[in-house]
SEMITI-441731 format. One record per residue (C-alpha): residue number from 1; residue in one letter; x, y, z. Coordinates in steps of 0.5 Angstrom, whole numbers, plus 2048, in hexadecimal, padded with zeros to 3 digits. Example, Ala and Ser with C-alpha at 12.3 -4.5 7.8 and 13.67 -1.06 7.14 Angstrom:
[1 A [819 7F7 810]]
[2 S [81B 7FE 80E]]
This chain:
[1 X [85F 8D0 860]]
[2 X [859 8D2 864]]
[3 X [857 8D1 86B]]
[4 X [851 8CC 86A]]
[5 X [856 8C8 865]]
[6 X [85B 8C7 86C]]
[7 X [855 8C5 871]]
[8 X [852 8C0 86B]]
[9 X [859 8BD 86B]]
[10 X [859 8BD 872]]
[11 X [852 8B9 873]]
[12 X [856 8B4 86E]]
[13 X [85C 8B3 870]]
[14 X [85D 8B6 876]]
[15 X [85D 8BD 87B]]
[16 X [865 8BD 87A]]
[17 X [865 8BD 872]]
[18 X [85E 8C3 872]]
[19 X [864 8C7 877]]
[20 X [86A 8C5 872]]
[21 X [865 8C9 86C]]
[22 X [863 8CD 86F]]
[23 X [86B 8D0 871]]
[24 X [86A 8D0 869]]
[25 X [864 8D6 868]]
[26 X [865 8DE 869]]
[27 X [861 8E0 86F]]
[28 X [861 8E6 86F]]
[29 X [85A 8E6 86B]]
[30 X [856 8E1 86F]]
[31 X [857 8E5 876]]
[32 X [855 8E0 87C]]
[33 X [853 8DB 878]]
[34 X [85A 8D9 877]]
[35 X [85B 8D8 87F]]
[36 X [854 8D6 880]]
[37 X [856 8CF 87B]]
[38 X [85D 8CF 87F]]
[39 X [859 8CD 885]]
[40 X [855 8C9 883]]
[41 X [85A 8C4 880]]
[42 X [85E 8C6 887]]
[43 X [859 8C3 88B]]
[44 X [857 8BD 886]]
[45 X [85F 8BC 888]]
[46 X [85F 8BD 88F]]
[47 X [863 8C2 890]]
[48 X [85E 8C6 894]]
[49 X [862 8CC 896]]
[50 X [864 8CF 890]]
[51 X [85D 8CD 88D]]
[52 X [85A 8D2 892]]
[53 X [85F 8D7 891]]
[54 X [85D 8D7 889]]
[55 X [855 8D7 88B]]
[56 X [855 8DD 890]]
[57 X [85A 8E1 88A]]
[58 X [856 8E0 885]]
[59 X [850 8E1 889]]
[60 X [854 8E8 88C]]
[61 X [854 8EA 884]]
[62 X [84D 8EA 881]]
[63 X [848 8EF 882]]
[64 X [843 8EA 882]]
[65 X [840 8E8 889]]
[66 X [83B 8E2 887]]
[67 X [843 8DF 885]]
[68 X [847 8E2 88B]]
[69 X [843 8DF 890]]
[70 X [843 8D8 88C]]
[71 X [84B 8D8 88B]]
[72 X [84B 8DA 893]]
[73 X [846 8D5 894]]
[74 X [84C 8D0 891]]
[75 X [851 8D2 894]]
[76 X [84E 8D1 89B]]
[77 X [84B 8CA 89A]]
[78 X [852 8C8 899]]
[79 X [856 8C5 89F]]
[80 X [85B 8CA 8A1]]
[81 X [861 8C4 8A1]]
């Protein structure tokens, strides 16, 4: 299972069934991808709190700035409740 193949399955049939595949993928070779997608589907479900934990871990562990602050940048729009 591949990180692309959960966030496809996620714009079909939903965040909560890209959040369920993607428990399914070894993680250790995507890096802050994993955590980034996460908080994406997080956010489409609304839950805001743990979505802007992810980004901000996931901006805390890649070495590219460009993608730190657009991962800060979500993290910090979304509402804090």
């Amino acid at each position: 299972m591949t990180l692309n193949r959960a966030v496809a399955i996620a714009n079909v049939d939903g965040a909560a069934a890209g959040l369920e595949l993607i428990e399914s993928i070894d993680a250790s070779s995507l890096g802050h991808r994993v955590d980034a997608v996460r908080a994406h589907l997080l956010e489409r479900l609304g839950e805001f709190q743990e979505a802007k934990a992810l980004y901000l871990q996931a901006a805390s562990t890649t070495d590219n700035t460009a993608e730190q602050r657009y991962l800060e940048e979500r993290a910090a729009r979304l509402p804090s409740s």
